[in-house]
TORSEZA-9121 format. One record per residue (C-alpha): x, y, z. Coordinates in steps of 0.5 Angstrom, whole numbers, plus 500, padded with zeros to 3 digits. Example, Ala and Ser with C-alpha at 12.3 -4.5 7.8 and 13.67 -1.06 7.14 Angstrom:
2
(rec (525 491 516)) (rec (527 498 514)) 
***
This chain:
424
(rec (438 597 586)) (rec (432 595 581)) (rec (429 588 583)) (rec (428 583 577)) (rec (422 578 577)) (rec (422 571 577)) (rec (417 571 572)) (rec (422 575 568)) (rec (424 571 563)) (rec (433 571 562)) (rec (435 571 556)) (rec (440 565 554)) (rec (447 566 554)) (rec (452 564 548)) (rec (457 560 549)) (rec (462 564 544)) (rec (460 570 540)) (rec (457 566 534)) (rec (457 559 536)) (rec (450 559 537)) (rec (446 557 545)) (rec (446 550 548)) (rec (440 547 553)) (rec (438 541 557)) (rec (433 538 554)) (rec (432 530 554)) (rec (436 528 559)) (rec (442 531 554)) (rec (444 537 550)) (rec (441 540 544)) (rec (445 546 541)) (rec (443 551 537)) (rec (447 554 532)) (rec (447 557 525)) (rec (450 555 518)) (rec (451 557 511)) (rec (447 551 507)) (rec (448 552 499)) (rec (449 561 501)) (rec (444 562 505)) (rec (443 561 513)) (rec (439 557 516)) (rec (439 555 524)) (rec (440 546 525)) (rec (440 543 532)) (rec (446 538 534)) (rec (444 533 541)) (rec (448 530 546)) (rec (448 526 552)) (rec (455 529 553)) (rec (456 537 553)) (rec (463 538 551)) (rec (462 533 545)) (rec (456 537 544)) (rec (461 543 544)) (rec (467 540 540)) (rec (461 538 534)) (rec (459 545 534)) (rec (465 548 533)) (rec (467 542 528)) (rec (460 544 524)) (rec (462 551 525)) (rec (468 551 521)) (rec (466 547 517)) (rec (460 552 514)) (rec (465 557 515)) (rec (469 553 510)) (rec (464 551 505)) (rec (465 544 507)) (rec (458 542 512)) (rec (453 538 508)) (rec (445 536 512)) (rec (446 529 515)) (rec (440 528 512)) (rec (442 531 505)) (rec (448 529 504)) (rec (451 524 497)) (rec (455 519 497)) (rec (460 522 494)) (rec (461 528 499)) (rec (461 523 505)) (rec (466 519 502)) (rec (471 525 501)) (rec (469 527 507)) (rec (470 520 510)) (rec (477 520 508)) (rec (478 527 510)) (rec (476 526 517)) (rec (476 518 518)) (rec (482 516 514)) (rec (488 521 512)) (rec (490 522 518)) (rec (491 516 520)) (rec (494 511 514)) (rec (500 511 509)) (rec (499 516 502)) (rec (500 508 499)) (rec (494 506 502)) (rec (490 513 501)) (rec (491 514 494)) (rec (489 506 494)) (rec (482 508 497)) (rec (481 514 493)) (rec (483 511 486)) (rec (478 505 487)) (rec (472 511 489)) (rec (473 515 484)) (rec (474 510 479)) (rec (469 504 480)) (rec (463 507 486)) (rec (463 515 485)) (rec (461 514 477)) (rec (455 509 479)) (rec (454 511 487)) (rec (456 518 488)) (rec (449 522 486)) (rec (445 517 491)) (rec (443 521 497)) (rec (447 515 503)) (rec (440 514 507)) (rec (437 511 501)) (rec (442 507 498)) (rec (439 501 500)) (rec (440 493 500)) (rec (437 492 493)) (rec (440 498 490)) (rec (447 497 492)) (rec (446 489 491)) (rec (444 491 484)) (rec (450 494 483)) (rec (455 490 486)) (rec (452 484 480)) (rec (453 489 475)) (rec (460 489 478)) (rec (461 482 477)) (rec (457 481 471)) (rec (458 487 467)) (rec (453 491 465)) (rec (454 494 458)) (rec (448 499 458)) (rec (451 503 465)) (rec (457 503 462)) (rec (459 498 467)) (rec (466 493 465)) (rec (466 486 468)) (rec (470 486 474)) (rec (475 481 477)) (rec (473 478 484)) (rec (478 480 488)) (rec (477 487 485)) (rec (470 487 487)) (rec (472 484 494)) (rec (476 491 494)) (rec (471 495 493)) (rec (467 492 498)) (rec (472 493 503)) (rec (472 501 501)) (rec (464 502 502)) (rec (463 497 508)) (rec (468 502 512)) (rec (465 508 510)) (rec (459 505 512)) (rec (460 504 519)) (rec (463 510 520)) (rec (456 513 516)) (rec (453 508 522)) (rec (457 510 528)) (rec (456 518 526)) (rec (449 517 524)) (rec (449 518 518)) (rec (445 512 517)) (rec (441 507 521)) (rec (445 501 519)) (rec (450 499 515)) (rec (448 494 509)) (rec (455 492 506)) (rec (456 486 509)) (rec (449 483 507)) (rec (451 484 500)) (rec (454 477 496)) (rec (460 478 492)) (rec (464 472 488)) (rec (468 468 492)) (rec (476 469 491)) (rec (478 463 488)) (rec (486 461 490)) (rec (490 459 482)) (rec (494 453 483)) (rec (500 457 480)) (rec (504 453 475)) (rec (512 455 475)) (rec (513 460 469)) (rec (520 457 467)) (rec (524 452 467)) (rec (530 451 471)) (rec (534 450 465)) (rec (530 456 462)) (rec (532 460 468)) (rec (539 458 468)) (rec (538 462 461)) (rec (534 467 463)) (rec (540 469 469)) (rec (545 468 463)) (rec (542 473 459)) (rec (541 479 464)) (rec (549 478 466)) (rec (550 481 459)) (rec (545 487 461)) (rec (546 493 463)) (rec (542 493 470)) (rec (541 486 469)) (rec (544 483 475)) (rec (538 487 480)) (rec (533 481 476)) (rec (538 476 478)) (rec (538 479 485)) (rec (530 479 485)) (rec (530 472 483)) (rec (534 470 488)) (rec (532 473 494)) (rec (524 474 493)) (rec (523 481 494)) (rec (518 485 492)) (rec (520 490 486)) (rec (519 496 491)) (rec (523 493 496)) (rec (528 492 491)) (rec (529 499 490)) (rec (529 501 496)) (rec (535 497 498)) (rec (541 501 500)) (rec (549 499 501)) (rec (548 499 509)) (rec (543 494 509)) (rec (547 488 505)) (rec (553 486 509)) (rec (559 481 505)) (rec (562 478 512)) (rec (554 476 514)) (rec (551 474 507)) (rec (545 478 508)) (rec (540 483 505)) (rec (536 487 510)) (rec (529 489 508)) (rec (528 495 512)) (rec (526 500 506)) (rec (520 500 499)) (rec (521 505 494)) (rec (515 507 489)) (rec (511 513 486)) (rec (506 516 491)) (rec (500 519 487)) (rec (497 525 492)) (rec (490 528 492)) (rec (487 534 495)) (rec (480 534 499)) (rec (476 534 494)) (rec (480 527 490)) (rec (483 532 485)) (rec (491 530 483)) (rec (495 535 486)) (rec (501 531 485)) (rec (506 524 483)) (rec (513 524 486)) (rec (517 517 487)) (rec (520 517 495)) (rec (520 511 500)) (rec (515 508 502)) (rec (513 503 508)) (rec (514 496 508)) (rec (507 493 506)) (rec (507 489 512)) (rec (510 488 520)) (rec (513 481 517)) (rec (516 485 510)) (rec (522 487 516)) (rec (526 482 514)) (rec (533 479 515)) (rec (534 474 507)) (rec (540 470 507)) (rec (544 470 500)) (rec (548 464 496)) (rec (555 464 496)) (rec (555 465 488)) (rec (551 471 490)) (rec (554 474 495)) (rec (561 473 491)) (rec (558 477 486)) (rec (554 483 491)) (rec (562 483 493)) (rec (565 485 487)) (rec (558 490 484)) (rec (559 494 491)) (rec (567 494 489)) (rec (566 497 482)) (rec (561 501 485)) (rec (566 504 490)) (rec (570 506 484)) (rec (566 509 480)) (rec (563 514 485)) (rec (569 515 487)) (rec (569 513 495)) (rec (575 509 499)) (rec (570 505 503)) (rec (564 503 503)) (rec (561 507 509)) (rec (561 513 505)) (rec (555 510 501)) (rec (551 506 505)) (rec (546 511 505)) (rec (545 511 497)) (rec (541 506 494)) (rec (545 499 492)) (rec (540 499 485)) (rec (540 505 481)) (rec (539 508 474)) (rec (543 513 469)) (rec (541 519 473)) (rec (543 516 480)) (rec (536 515 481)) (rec (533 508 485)) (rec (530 504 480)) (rec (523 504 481)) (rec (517 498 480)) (rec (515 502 473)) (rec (523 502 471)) (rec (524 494 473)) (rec (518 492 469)) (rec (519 496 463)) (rec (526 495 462)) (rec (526 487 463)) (rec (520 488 458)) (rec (526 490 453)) (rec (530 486 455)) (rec (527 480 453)) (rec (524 482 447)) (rec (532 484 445)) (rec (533 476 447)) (rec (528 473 444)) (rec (526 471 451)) (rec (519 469 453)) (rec (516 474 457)) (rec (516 473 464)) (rec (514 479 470)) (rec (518 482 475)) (rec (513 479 480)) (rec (513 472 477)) (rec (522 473 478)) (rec (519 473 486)) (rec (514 466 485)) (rec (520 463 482)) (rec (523 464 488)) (rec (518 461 492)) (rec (517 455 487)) (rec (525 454 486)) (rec (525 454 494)) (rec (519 448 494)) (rec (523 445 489)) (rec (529 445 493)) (rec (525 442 499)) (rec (527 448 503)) (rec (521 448 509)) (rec (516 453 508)) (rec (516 457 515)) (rec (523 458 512)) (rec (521 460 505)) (rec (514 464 509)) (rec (521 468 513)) (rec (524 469 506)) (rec (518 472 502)) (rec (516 476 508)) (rec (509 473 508)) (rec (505 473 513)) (rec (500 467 514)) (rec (494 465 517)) (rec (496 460 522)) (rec (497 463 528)) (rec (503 458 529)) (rec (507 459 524)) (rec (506 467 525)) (rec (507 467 532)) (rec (511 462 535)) (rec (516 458 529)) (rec (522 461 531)) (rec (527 462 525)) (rec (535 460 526)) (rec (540 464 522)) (rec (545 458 521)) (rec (539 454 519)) (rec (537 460 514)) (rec (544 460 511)) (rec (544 453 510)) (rec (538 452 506)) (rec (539 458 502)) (rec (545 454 499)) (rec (540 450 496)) (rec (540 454 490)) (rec (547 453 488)) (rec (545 447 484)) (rec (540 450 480)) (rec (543 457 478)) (rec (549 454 476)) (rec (552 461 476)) (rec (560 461 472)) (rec (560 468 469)) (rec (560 475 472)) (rec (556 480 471)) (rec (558 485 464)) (rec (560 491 468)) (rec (564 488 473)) (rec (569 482 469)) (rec (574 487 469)) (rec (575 487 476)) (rec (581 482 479)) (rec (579 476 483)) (rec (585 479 489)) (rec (581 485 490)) (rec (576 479 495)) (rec (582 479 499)) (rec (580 486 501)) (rec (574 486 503)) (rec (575 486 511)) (rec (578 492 510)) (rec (571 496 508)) 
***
């Protein structure tokens, strides 16, 4: 049997056949391994104190060579490591919402003027500069001027990929949080319309087709997509409630490389944990729910209620729920048609909240309402919302709403029909 010398040196072994060699070195582990950079091949090192995160990072980079996806940490753009930033750091562990959120706001607002600069040499200066250019506007960069909470959106974007740039050290630091920004000023909001100009706008959308879905946002608070997603199993007659547990929206999707690959509307979560909510309804409003859900019976042909508890209360021509587009266009046309002053579907839920204020309803009542969460702790975590209570200071509104006329598609409807309503 031949003899090896100890002075014969022995060959590394590989881990796996391509994934190149591991060895100690600096109290760690540097691994050694090939990748594909612009076409050609070019050998990098990787180094960890921990061998099997080394090993996990050089699959990682190996895949993505083989994929076309691997950049140089010291090479690497902004705009590559914000898309893959989103790959490897946000899709996987937030809502589509809120992904096509972050990537509208790159595409439109940083990309454009960040997105060539290699991420190590966007210093304090540079990103400061433009950070004033946002809030000033600058005409020769083709910059517009942007609103502070904007500008505050967009700060919120980079500073989390910078700390993640940070911790995969991508770069030495993360400058965001030294870069100053206008304050949000909070507007004393004044409300829109007049009580007895509500009592004329809930006159008008009684005469509207889908009108009575406004008056519902009017007197619950909800959120348009909130409103949309509503379905028959979360309103209960005997109870005089309305459950939000459901948002419908359109949804706009995009690949990897931030191209559309498609916009759908489906249901959405809730905005927030404190949007699961339980609202209590005016009686007048309750009576009116009664007999829409008793038209709708028969006009989709169903015996009780149950068989439509999974359909959406709200919906439009075609079936489908109403969306935050539809309702904002639609009362658009509506109140040119009347004559009206204009008024959003979001500033229906603020007058809720004013007419709430106005009717000295407590706020920890109307924060319940509203689906708000707050920054006192207490009133967060420790007011506790009783539903009698809940039931009685809704009554409140009676007064204001003066409600005495039934929605257009539902007049017809005999009043003996309420005698019914324990049967379904």
């Amino acid at each position: 049997m031949p003899r090896t010398s100890q002075k014969t040196p022995v060959k590394k072994k590989r881990n796996t056949k391509g994934m190149g060699s591991i060895r100690q070195k600096n109290g760690g582990y540097e691994g050694r391994i090939t990748v594909k950079i612009d076409g050609k091949s070019k050998q990098i090192s990787l180094f960890n104190k921990d061998k099997r995160v080394l090993v996990q990072e050089m699959i990682r980079v190996k895949q993505e060579s083989n994929d076309n996806m691997f950049v140089e940490k010291d090479r690497i753009t902004l705009e590559e490591w914000l898309k893959k930033w989103v790959r490897v750091h946000k899709r996987p562990f937030v809502t589509a919402r809120t992904l096509q959120g972050y990537i509208e706001k790159m595409k439109t607002n940083i990309i454009p003027y960040l997105g060539n600069y290699p991420i190590q040499s966007l210093d304090r200066l540079i990103l400061q500069e433009y950070f004033s250019d946002l809030a000033t506007g600058n005409e020769k960069k083709g910059i517009k001027k942007y609103s502070p909470k904007t500008i505050r959106e967009i700060k919120s974007i980079l500073n989390m990929a910078f700390a993640d740039a940070e911790l995969d050290k991508i770069v030495k630091y993360n400058p965001i949080p030294t870069i100053r920004t206008p304050k949000v000023r909070k507007k004393k909001k004044k409300p829109t319309l007049s009580p007895k100009e509500q009592q004329e706008l809930i006159q008008i959308l009684l005469s509207e087709e889908n009108g009575f879905c406004y008056i519902f946002i009017l007197n619950t608070g909800l959120r348009p997509g909130e409103n949309g997603g509503i379905k028959w199993k979360h309103y209960s007659y005997e109870e005089s409630n309305i459950k939000v547990r459901d948002n419908y929206g359109k949804i706009t999707y995009y690949d990897d490389n931030f191209e559309k690959i498609e916009s759908t509307y489906e249901e959405k979560e809730l905005k927030t944990p404190t949007s699961h909510r339980t609202i209590p309804l005016q009686k007048w409003l309750n009576d009116i729910m009664y007999l829409f859900m008793l038209s709708e019976l028969k006009r989709r042909g169903y015996s009780k209620k149950s068989q439509m508890d999974e359909e959406y209360i709200f919906i439009n021509a075609l079936g489908n729920p109403l969306s935050s587009d539809y309702l904002w266009d639609t009362l658009d046309k509506i109140l040119k048609r009347h004559g009206f002053k204009h008024i959003s579907v979001y500033q229906l839920r603020h007058l809720f909240a004013t007419r709430c204020i106005d009717v000295h309803i407590p706020i920890n009542q109307i924060q319940q309402y509203l689906g708000h969460a707050l920054g006192s702790t207490t009133v967060d975590f420790y007011v506790d919302y009783d539903e009698d209570t809940n039931k009685k200071e809704i009554e409140k509104l009676e007064e204001i709403n003066n409600i005495n006329v039934l929605p257009e598609r539902i007049k017809n409807i005999p009043s003996v029909l309420l005698m019914g309503q324990k049967a379904i």
